[in-house]
C-alpha positions as CSV (number, residue, x, y, z in Angstrom):
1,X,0.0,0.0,0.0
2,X,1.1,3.2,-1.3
3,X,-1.0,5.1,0.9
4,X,2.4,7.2,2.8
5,X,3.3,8.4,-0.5
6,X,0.3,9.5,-1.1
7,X,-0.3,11.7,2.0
8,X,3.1,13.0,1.2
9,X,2.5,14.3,-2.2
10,X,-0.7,16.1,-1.2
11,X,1.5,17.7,2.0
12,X,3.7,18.6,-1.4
13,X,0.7,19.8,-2.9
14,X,-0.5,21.7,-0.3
15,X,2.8,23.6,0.2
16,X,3.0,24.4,-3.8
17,X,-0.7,25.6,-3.1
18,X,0.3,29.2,-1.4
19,X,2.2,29.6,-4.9
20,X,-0.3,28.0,-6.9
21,X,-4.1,28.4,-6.5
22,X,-4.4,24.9,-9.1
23,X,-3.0,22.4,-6.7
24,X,-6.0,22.7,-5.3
25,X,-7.8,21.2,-8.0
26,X,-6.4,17.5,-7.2
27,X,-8.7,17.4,-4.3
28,X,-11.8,17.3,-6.2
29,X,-11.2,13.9,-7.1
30,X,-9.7,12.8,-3.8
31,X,-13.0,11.1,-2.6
32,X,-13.4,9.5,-6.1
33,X,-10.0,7.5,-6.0
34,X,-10.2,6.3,-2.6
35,X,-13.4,5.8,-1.1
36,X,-11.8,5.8,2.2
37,X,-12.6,7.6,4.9
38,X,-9.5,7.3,6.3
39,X,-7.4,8.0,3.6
40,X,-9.5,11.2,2.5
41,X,-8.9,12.8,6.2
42,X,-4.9,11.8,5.9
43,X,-4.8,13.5,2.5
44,X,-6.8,16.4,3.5
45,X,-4.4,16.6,6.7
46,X,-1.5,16.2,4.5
47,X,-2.7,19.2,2.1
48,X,-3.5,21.6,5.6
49,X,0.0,20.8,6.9
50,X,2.0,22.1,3.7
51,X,-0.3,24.6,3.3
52,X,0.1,25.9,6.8
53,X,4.0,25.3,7.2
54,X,4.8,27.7,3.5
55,X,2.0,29.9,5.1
56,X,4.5,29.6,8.5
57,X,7.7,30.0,6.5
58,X,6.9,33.1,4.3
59,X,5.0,34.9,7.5
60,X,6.1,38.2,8.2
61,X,8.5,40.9,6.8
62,X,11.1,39.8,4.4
63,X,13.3,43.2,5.2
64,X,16.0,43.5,3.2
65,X,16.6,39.8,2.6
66,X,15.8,37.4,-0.2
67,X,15.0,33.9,0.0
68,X,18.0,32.8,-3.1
69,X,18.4,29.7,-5.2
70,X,21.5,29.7,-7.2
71,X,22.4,27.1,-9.8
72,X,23.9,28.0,-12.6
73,X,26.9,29.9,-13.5
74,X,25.5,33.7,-12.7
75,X,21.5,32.5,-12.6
76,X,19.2,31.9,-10.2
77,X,15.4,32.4,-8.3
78,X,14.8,35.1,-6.3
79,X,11.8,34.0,-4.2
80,X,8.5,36.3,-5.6
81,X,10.8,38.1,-8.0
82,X,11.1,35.1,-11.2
83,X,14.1,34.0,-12.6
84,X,17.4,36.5,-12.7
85,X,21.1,36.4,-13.2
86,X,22.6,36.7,-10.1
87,X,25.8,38.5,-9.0
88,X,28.5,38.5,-5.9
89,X,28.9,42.2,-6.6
90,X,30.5,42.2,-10.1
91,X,31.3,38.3,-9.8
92,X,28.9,35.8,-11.1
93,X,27.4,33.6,-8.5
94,X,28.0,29.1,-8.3
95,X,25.6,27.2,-7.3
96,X,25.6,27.3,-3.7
97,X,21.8,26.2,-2.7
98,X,19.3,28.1,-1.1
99,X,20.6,31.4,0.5
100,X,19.3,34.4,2.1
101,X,20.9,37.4,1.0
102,X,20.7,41.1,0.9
103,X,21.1,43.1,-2.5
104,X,19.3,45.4,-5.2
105,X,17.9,44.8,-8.6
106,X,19.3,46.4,-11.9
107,X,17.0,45.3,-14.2
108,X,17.1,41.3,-14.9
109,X,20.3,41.2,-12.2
110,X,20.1,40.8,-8.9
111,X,23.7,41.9,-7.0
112,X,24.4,40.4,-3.8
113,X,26.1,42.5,-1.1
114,X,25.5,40.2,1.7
115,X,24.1,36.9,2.4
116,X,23.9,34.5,5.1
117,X,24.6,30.4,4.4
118,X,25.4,27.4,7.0
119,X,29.2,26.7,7.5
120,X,30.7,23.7,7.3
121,X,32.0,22.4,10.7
122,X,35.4,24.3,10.8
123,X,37.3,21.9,13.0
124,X,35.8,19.3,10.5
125,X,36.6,20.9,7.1
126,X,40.6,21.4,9.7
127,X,40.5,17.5,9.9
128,X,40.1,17.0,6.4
129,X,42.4,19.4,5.2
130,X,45.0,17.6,6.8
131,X,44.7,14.2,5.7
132,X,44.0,15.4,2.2
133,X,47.1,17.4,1.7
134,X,49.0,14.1,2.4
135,X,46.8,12.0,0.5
136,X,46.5,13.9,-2.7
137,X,49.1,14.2,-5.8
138,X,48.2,17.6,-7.3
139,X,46.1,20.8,-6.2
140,X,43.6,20.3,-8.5
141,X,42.6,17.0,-7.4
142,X,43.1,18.3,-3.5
143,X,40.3,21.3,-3.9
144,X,38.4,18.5,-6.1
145,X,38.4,16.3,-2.9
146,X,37.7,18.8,-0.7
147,X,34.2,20.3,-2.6
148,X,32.9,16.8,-2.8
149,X,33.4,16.0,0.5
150,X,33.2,19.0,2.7
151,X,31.1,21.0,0.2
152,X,34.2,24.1,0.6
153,X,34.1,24.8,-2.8
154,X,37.7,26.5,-3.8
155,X,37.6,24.8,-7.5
156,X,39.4,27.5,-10.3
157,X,36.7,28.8,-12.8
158,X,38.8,27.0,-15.7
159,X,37.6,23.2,-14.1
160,X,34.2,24.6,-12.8
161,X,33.7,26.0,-16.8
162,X,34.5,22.4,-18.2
163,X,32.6,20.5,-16.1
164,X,29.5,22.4,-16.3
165,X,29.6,23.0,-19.9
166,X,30.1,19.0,-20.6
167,X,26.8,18.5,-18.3
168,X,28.6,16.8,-15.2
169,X,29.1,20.1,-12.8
170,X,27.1,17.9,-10.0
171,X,29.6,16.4,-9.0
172,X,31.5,19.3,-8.0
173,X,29.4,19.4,-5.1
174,X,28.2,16.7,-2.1
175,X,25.2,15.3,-3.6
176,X,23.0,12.4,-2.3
177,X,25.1,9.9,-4.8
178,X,28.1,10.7,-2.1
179,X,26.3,10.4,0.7
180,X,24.9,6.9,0.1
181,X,28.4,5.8,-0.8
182,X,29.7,6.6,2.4
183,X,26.4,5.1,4.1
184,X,27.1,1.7,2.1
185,X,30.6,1.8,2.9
186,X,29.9,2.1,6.5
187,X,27.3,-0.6,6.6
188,X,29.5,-3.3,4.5
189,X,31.9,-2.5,7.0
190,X,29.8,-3.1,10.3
191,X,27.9,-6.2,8.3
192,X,31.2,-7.7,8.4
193,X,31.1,-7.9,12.0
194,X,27.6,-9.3,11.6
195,X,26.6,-6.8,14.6
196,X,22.8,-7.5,13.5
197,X,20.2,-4.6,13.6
198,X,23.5,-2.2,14.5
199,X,24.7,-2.3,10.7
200,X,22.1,-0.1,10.2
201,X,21.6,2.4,13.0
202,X,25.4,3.3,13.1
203,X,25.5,4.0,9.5
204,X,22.1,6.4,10.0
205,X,23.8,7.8,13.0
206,X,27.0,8.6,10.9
207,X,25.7,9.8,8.3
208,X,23.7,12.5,10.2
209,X,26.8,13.4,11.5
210,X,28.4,13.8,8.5
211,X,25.4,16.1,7.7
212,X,26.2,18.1,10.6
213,X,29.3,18.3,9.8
214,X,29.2,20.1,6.4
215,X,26.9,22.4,7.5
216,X,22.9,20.4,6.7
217,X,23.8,20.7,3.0
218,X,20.3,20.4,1.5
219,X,21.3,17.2,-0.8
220,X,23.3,15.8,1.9
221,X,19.6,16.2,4.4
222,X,17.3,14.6,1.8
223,X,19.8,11.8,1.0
224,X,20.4,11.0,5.0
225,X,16.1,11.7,5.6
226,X,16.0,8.6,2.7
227,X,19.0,6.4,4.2
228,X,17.1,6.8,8.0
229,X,13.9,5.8,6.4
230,X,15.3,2.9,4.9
231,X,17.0,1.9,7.8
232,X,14.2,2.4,9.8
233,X,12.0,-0.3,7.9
234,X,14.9,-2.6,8.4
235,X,14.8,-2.4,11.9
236,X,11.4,-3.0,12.3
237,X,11.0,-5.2,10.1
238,X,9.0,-3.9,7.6
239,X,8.8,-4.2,3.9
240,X,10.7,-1.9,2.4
241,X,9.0,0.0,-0.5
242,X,11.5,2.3,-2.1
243,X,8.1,4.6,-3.5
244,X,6.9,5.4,-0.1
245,X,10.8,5.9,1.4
246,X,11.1,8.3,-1.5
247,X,7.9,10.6,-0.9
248,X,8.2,10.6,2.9
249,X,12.0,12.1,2.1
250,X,10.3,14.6,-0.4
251,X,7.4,15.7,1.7
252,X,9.9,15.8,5.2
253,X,12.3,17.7,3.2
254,X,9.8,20.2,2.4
255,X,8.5,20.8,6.1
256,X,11.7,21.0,7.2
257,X,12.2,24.2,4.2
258,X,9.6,24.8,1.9
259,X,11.4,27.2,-0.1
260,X,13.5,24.4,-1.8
261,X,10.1,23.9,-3.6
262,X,12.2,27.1,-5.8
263,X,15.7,25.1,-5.4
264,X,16.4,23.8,-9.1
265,X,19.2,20.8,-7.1
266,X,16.1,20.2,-5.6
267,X,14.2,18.7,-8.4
268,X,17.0,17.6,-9.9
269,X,18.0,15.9,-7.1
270,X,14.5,14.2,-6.4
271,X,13.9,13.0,-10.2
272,X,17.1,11.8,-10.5
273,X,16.4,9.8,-7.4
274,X,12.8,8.8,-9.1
275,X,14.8,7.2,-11.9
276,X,16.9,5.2,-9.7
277,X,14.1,3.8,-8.0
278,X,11.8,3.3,-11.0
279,X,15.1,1.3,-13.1
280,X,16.2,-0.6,-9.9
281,X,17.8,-3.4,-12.4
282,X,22.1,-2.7,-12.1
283,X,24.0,0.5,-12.2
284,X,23.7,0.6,-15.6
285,X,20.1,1.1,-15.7
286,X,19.8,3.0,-12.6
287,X,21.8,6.1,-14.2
288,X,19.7,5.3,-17.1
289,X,16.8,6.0,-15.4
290,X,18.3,8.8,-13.3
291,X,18.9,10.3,-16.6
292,X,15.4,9.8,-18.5
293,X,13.6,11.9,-15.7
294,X,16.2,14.9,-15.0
295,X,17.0,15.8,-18.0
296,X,13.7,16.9,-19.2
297,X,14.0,19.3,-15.7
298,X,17.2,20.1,-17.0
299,X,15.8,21.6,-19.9
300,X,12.9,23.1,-18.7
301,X,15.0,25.4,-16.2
302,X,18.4,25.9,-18.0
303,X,17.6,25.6,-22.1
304,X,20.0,23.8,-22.9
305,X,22.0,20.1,-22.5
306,X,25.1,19.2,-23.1
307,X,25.3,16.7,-26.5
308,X,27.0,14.4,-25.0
309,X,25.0,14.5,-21.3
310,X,24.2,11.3,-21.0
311,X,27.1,9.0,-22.1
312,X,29.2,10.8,-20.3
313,X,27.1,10.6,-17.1
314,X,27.3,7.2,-17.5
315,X,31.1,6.9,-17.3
316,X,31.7,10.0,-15.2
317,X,29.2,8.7,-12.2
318,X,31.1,5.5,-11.7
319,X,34.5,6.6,-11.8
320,X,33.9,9.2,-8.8
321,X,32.0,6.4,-6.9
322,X,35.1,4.5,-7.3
323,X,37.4,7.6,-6.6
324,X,35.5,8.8,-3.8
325,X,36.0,5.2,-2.2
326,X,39.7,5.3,-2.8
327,X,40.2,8.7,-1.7
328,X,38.7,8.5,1.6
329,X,40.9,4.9,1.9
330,X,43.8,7.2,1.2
331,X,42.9,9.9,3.9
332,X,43.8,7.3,6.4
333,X,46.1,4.9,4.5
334,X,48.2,7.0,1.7
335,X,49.9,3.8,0.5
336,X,48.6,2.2,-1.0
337,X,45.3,4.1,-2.1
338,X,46.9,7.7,-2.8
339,X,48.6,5.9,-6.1
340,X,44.9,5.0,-7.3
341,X,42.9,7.4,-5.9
342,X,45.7,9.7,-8.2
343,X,45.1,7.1,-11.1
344,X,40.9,7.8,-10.8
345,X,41.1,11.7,-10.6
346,X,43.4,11.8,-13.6
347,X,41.3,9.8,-15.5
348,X,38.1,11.0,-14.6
349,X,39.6,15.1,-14.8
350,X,41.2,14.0,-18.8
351,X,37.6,12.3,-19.6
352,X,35.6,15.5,-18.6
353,X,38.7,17.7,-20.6
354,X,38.2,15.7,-23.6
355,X,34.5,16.3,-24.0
356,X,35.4,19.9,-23.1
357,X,38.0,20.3,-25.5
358,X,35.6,18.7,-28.7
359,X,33.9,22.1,-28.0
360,X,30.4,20.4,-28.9
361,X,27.0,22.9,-29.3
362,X,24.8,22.1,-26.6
363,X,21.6,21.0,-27.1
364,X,19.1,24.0,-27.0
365,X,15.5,23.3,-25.9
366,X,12.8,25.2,-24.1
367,X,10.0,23.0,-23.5
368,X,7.0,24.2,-21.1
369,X,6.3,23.1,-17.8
370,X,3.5,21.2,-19.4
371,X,5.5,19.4,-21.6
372,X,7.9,18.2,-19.2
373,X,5.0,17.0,-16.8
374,X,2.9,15.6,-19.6
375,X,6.7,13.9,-20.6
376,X,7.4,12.4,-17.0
377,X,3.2,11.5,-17.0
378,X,3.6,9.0,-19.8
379,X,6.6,7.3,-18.6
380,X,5.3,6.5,-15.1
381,X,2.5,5.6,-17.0
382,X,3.5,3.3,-19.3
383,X,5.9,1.6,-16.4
384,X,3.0,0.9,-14.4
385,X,1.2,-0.6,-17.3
386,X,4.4,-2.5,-17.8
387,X,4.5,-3.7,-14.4
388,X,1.0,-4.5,-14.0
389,X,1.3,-6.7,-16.9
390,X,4.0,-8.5,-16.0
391,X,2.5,-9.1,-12.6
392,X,-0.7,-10.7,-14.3
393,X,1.9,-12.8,-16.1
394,X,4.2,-14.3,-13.1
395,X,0.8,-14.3,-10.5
């Protein structure tokens, strides 16, 4: 029964409502589709709880603050004000998350004079510095490190340039993929010890940490809120359905700051999560699937895709898995995993250059929201006719 992730999109629902006076139109047919009594007074509860927490969140005087999502190289959404380029003074801004920060408008540009942004854990980012410096072979690769695992991002424009242009500029930054590395590594690690129910609370505990630690970076929350649900239905021993672990994450996600509803990460971060969950097959198909449902998002907010997105995902996702793995091995024992986490960040950096260097157009499309809704309609569509069908077959 998918009746959590249910609730949870109608809390979703109700939170895009104070923005959106047609969410409400869903609810019309609530009593239609299930004839519960039950289930119509959790979705109705659902709906009143986002509705009231944005209502919560956006209450009062905004000053001189505004609420900022930046994510692209000099764009972003000012919250009520659409979408404009947005400045560090005369600097263009990275993609840094959601930030509060105080400025003026000059016509389509928004220039930021001040803002205020969670901090990594100093004596943590302190810690890491030091085993890095003795565990990586070049600068590049040191300040590569250090963005995807402390999310201090001191990258040269020259590497930030390449690996956005070539589509792969995600990984410059801790992202859920990261996070459930770690949390994998750490559970292998205690399963070996076969310490039981253990293998997956320490993990969950860890990985909040972690989350502490650099600062509640918004990917870094929603991946560990999934990772605790999971684990959770583990410990109790409930069946564990991936659908309802990802709404529950979405909808807690958006209580906890309903303003990410604006964060472009945000939806990229969720659909490419969809696809993973949707193409649970092997890796392969997983950052297939990852794929097939962000990049129409992709589109929809930044025009354009890189031509050779995809395939190069496909390589470029694996090899910092695998150099992640190694360079954290390396951190705490330089020989022999310094040599190959060197090896993997050479070859990942020289993959990413290549593409760079063929200078390929981008792909350029503008499709409307509708499109990319009526897009990601069919395709859950058609895999639930798939999977019904396959059902009648093996039942």
């Amino acid at each position: 029964m998918y009746y959590p992730a249910l609730c949870s999109f109608f809390l979703f629902l109700g939170i895009a409502s104070k923005f959106s006076i047609f969410a409400f139109l869903p609810l019309l047919f609530v009593p239609i589709l299930l004839r519960k009594l039950s289930y119509i007074l959790g979705v109705l509860l659902s709906f009143g709880l986002g509705y009231l927490r944005i209502w919560e969140r956006t209450l009062g005087e905004r000053g001189e603050f505004y609420e900022v999502s930046i994510y692209d190289l000099g764009r972003g959404f000012v919250v009520g004000e659409g979408f404009k380029t947005v400045m560090f003074g005369d600097k263009p801004a990275y993609p840094l998350g959601n930030i509060r920060a105080k400025g003026e408008f000059s016509g389509d540009t928004f220039y930021i004079y001040e803002y205020e942004r969670k901090l990594a854990f100093k004596p943590f980012v302190d810690f890491v510095d030091s085993l890095l410096i003795r565990s990586t072979g070049s600068e590049r690769q040191y300040k590569f490190a250090k963005s995807i695992i402390t999310g201090i991002r001191e990258i040269d424009p020259e590497t930030k340039r390449k690996f956005y242009e070539t589509g792969v500029g995600h990984i410059l930054a801790i992202s859920g993929l990261h996070v459930g590395v770690i949390y994998l590594g750490i559970y292998w690690l205690i399963r070996f010890f076969n310490l039981g129910l253990y293998s997956h609370i320490i993990p969950s505990l860890l990985v909040w940490l972690y989350a502490f630690f650099v600062g509640f970076i918004p990917s870094v929350f929603r991946a560990s809120l999934m990772l605790t649900f999971y684990a959770i239905s583990k410990v109790i021993s409930r069946p564990v359905k991936p659908l309802n672990v990802f709404m529950l994450s979405f909808a807690t996600s958006l209580l906890w700051e309903p303003l990410w509803i604006f964060s472009v990460s945000f939806w990229l971060s969720f659909s490419a999560v969809l696809g993973l969950i949707l193409f649970p097959k092997n890796l392969l198909t997983s950052i297939f699937g990852a794929l097939i449902f962000s990049t129409p998002i992709s589109l929809y907010f930044f025009g354009k895709s890189a031509l050779l997105y995809a395939p190069l995902n496909l390589i470029v996702i694996p090899l910092t898995t695998l150099y992640l793995y190694s360079q954290i091995l390396a951190m705490f024992l330089p020989y022999p995993f310094a040599n190959s986490s060197e090896l993997l960040f050479n070859l990942l950096y020289k993959t990413v250059d290549l593409v760079s260097n063929l200078n390929l157009p981008p792909i350029t499309l503008n499709p409307p929201l509708w499109l990319v809704i009526f897009y990601i309609s069919v395709i859950l569509f058609s895999l639930s006719l798939w999977r019904f069908k396959n059902a009648e077959k093996t039942g």
